[in-house]
C-alpha positions as CSV (number, residue, x, y, z in Angstrom):
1,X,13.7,-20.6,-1.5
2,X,16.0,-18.0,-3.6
3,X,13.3,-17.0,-6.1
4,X,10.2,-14.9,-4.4
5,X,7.1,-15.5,-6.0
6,X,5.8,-11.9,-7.0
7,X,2.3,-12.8,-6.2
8,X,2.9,-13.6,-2.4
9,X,4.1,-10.0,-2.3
10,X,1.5,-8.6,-4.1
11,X,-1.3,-10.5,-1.6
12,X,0.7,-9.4,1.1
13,X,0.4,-5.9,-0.2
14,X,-3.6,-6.5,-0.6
15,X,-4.1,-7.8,2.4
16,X,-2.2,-4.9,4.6
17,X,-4.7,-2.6,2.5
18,X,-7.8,-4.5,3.8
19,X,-6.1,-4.3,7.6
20,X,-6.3,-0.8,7.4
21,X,-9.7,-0.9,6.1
22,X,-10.8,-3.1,9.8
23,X,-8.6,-0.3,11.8
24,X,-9.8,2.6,9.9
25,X,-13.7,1.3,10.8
26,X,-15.4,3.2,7.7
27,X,-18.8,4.4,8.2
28,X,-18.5,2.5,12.2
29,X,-20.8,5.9,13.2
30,X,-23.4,5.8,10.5
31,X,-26.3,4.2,12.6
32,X,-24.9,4.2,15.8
33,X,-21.7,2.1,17.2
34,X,-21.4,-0.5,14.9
35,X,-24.3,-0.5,14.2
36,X,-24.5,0.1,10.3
37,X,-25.3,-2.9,7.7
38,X,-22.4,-1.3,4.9
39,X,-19.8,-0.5,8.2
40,X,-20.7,-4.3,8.6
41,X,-20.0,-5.7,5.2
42,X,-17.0,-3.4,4.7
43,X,-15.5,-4.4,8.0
44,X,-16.2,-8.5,7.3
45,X,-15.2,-7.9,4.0
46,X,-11.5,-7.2,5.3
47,X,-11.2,-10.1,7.3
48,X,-9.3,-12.6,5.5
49,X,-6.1,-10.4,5.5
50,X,-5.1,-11.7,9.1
51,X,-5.7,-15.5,8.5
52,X,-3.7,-14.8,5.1
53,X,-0.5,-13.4,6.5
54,X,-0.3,-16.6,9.1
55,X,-0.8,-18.8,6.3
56,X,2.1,-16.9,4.0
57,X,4.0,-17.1,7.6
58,X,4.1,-20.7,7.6
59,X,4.4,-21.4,4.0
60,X,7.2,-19.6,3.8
61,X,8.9,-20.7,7.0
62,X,8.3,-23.8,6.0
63,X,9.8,-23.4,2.5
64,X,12.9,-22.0,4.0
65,X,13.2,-24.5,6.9
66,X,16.9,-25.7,7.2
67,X,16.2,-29.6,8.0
68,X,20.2,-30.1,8.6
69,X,20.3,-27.4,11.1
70,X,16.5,-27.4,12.3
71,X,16.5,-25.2,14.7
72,X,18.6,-22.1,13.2
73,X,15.8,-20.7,11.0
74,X,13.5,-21.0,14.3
75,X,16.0,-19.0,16.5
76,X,16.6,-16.7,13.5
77,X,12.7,-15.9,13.3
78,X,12.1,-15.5,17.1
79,X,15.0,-12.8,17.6
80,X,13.4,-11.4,14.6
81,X,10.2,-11.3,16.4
82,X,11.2,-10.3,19.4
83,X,13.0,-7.2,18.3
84,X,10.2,-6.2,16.4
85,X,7.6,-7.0,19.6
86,X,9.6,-5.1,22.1
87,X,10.6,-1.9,19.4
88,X,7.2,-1.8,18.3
89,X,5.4,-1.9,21.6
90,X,8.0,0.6,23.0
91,X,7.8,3.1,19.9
92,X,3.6,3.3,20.9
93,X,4.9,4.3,24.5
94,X,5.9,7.8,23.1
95,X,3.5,10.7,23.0
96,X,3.9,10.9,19.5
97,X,0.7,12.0,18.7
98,X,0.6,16.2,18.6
99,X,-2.3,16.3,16.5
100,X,-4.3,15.9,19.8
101,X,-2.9,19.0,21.1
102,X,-5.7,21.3,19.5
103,X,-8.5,19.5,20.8
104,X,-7.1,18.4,24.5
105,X,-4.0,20.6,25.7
106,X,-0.4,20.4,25.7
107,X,-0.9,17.5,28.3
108,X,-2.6,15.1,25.2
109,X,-0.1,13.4,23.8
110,X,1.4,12.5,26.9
111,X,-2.2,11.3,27.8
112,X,-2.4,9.1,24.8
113,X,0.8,7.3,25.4
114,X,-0.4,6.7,29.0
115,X,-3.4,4.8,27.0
116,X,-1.1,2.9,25.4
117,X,1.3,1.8,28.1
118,X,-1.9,0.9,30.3
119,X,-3.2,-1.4,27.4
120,X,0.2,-2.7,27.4
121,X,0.0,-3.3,31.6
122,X,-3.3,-4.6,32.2
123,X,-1.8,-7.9,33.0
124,X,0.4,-10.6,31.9
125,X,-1.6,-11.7,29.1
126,X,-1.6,-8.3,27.4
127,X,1.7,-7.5,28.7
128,X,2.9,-10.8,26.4
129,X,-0.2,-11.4,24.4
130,X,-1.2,-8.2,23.2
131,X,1.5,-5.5,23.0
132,X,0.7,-1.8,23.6
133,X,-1.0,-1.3,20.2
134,X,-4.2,-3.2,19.1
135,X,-2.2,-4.4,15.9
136,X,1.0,-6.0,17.8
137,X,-0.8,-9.0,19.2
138,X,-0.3,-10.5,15.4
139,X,4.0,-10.9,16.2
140,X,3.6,-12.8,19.6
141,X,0.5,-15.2,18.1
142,X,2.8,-15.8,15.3
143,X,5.9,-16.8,17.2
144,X,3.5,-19.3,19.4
145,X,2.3,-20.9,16.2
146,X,5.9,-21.2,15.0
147,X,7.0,-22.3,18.2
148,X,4.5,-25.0,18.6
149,X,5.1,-26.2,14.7
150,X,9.0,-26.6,14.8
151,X,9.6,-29.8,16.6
152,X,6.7,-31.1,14.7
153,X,8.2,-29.9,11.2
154,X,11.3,-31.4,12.4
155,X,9.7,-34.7,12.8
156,X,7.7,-34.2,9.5
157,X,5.0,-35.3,11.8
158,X,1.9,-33.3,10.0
159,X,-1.1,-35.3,11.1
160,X,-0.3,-33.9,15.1
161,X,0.7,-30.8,13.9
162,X,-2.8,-30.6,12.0
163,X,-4.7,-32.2,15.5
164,X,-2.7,-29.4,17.7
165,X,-4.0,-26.7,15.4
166,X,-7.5,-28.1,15.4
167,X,-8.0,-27.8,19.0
168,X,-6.8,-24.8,19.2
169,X,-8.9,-23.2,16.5
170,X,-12.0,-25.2,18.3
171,X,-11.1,-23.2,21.4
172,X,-10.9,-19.8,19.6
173,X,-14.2,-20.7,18.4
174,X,-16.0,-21.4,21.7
175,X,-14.1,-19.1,24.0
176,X,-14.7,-16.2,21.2
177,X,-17.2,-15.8,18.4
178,X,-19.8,-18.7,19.5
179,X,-19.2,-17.9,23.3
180,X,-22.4,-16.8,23.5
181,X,-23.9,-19.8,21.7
182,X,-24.9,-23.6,22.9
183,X,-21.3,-24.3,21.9
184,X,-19.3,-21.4,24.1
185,X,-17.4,-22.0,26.8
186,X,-15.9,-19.2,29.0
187,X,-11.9,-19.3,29.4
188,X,-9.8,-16.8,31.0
189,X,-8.0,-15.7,28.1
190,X,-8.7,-13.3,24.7
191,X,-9.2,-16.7,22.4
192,X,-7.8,-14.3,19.4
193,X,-4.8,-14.0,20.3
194,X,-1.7,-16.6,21.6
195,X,-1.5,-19.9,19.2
196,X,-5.4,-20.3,19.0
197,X,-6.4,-18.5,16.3
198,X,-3.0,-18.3,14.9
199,X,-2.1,-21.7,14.7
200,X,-4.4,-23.4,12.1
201,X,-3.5,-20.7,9.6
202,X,0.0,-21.1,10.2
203,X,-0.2,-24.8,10.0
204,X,-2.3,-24.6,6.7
205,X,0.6,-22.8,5.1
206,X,3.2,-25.5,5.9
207,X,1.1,-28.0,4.9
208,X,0.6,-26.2,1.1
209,X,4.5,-26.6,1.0
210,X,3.4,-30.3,0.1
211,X,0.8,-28.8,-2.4
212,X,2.2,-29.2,-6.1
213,X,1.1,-25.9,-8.8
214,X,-1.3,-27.0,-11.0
215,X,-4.2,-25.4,-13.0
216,X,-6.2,-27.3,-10.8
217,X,-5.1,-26.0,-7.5
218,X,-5.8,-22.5,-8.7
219,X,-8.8,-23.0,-9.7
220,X,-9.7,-24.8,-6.4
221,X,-8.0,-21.5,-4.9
222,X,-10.1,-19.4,-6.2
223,X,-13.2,-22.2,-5.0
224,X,-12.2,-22.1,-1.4
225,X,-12.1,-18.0,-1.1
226,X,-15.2,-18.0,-2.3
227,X,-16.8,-20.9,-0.6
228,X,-15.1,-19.1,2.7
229,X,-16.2,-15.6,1.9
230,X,-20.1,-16.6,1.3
231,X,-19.7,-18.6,5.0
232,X,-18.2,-16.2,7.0
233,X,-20.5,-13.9,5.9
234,X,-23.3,-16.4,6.7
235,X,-21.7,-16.7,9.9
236,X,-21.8,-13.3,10.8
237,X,-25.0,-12.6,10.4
238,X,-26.3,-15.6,11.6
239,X,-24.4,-14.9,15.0
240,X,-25.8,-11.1,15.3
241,X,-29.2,-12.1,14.3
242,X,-29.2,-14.8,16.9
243,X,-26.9,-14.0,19.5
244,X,-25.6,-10.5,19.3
245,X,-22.8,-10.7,21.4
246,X,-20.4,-8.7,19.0
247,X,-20.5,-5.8,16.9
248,X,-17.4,-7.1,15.2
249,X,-16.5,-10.2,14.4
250,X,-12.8,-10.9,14.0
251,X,-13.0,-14.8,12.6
252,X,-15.4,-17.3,12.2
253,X,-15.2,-21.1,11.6
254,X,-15.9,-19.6,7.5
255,X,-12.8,-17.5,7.9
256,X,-10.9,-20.6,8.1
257,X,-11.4,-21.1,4.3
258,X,-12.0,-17.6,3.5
259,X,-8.4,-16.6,4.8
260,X,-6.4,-19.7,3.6
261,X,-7.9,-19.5,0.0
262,X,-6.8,-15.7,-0.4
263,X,-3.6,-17.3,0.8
264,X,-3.7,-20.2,-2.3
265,X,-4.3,-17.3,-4.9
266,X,-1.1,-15.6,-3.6
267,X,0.8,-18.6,-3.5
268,X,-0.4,-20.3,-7.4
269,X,-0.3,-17.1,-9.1
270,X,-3.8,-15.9,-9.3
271,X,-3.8,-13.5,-12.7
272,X,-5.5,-10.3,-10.4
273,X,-2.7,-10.4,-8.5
274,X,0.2,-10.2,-11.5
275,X,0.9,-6.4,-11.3
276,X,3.9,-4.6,-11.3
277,X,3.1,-2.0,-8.9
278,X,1.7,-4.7,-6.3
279,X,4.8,-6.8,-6.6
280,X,7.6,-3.6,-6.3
281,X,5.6,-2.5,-3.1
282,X,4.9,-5.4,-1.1
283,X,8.1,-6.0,0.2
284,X,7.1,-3.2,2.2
285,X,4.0,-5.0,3.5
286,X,5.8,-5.7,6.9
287,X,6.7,-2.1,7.9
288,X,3.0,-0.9,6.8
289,X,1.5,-3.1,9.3
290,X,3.7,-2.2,12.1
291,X,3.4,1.9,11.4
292,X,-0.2,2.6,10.0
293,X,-1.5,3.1,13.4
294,X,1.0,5.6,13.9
295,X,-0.5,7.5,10.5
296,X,-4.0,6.6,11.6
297,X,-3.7,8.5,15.2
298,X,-2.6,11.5,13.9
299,X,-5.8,11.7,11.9
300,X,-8.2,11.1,15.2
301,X,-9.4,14.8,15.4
302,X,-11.0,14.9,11.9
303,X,-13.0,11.3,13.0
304,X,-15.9,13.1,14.6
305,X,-15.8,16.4,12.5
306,X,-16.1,14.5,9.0
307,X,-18.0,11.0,10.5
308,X,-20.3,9.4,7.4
309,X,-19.0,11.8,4.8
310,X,-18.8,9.2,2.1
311,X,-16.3,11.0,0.5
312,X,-14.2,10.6,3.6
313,X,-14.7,7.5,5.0
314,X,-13.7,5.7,1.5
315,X,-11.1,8.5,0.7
316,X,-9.5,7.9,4.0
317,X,-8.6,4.1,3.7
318,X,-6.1,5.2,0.7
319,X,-5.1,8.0,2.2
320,X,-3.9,6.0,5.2
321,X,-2.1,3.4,3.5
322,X,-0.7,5.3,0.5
323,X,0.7,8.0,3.9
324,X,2.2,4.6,5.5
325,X,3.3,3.3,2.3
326,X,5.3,6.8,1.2
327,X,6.6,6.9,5.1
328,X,7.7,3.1,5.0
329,X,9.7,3.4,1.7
330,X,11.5,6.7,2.8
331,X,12.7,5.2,6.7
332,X,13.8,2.0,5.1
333,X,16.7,4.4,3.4
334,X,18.3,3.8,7.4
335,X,19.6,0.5,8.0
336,X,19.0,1.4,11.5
337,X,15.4,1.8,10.9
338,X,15.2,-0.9,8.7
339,X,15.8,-3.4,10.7
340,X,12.3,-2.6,12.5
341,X,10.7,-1.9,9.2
342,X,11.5,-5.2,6.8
């Protein structure tokens, strides 16, 4: 594909806001851990930014695929991947983080970093499955789903592809969200991440390759975010009422349309997302995601000092990304750094 369609990068650009929005957990404190009805709806709010990037991931690997030399564009993606796995989860090994010094010692950052290389330890799963920041697990889940979907993109054979992705997504269901429900199952493994949750999204996106642009589709874009925002939410609430097992929710079976219909209006051309400003900055979507932790941990000490001032806890979700956006754009100026940053 040598045109890029301005809307995918403005959506890419929303959606990266709306991850910092779940990492930044807004008013999380207000009624205890979790606890608050509007920390809640923000939080659940957020969550089709996730499901959205895998389904951009796959529409637009598919879009590019090379079917003369098939498996170029994957080998091309997973060293691309891999770099980015192995710098990023390295870079959140240093002790970076001095703003800790005040408040614990000399010793703190050093401290922190050992946080992040035990996360990164724990065991094999984490080690490949999770990364030494909570954020990183998105670049091995998406190289699974990628991974799985090449032969069969190869063979053009979509209805297995679809049937993989299905089961997997039936599994993240029952080993996460309704685990504690007459449809859980317990598995040894963090449901979330690897192909499980990954790979329907992903899937959906190639699939939407075959997906002509109508007025029609838009408008049926627009039907599906909706349909999937109103059940997720259902969903959510439903599941705390009755089950409680979570304070957050990550995905739902709602997030399945919720997440690929935010996707559609990205891909059609939704009107909200035709701005200038969106479309100039979301090519730096990629290098937000991997470095707003860094910008969030530096802010830790003021979490407890200015918890439920509204005037913080909204005021801090732009300040956050417009930091990591303004930080992005001036490392990308190194071609060594932006390699690890686009």
């Amino acid at each position: 594909m040598n045109d890029r369609i301005k809307t995918i990068d403005s959506l890419k650009l929303v959606a990266i806001f709306f991850i910092i929005v779940i990492h930044s957990l807004p008013f999380f404190l207000l009624n205890g851990m979790g606890e608050s009805r509007l920390f809640l709806i923000i939080n659940q709010a957020a969550r089709f930014a996730v499901p959205a990037f895998f389904v951009l991931s796959g529409y637009l690997y598919t879009t590019n695929f090379n079917h003369e030399q098939p498996f170029q564009s994957y080998l091309r993606s997973t060293k691309r991947l891999g770099i980015l796995y192995i710098f990023w989860c390295l870079f959140y090994l240093l002790p970076y983080n001095i703003s800790l010094i005040p408040i614990g010692g000399m010793h703190a950052p050093l401290d922190f970093a050992r946080q992040h290389y035990r996360l990164w330890t724990l065991g094999w799963q984490s080690f490949i499955f999770a990364g030494s920041k909570a954020h990183l697990w998105f670049l091995p889940a998406l190289w699974l789903a990628m991974t799985i979907s090449t032969p069969l993109i190869v063979k053009k054979n979509i209805f297995l592809l679809l049937t993989v992705a299905v089961i997997l997504f039936i599994l993240a269901l029952a080993g996460g969200p309704y685990k504690e429900t007459p449809l859980g199952i317990d598995v040894p493994i963090y449901t979330r991440n690897g192909p499980f949750f990954s790979m329907i999204f992903f899937t959906a996106g190639v699939i939407l390759t075959r997906v002509k642009k109508t007025p029609q589709i838009l408008v049926w874009s627009y039907i599906i975010f909706f349909v999937g925002l109103v059940w997720h939410f259902a969903e959510v609430f439903w599941l705390r009422e009755q089950y409680r097992s979570y304070y957050i929710y990550d995905f739902n079976m709602g997030t399945l349309a919720y997440g690929i219909g935010a996707a559609m209006l990205g891909i059609y051309g939704a009107k909200p997302l035709t701005n200038s400003w969106l479309e100039e900055n979301g090519r730096y979507s990629l290098g937000i995601y991997l470095l707003h932790y860094f910008v969030i941990d530096f802010f830790i000490p003021l979490g407890p000092i200015w918890a439920n001032n509204i005037f913080w806890e909204i005021g801090k979700l732009f300040l956050f990304f417009l930091l990591t956006l303004w930080l992005v754009k001036r490392l990308v100026r190194y071609p060594i750094l932006k390699r690890v940053l686009e």
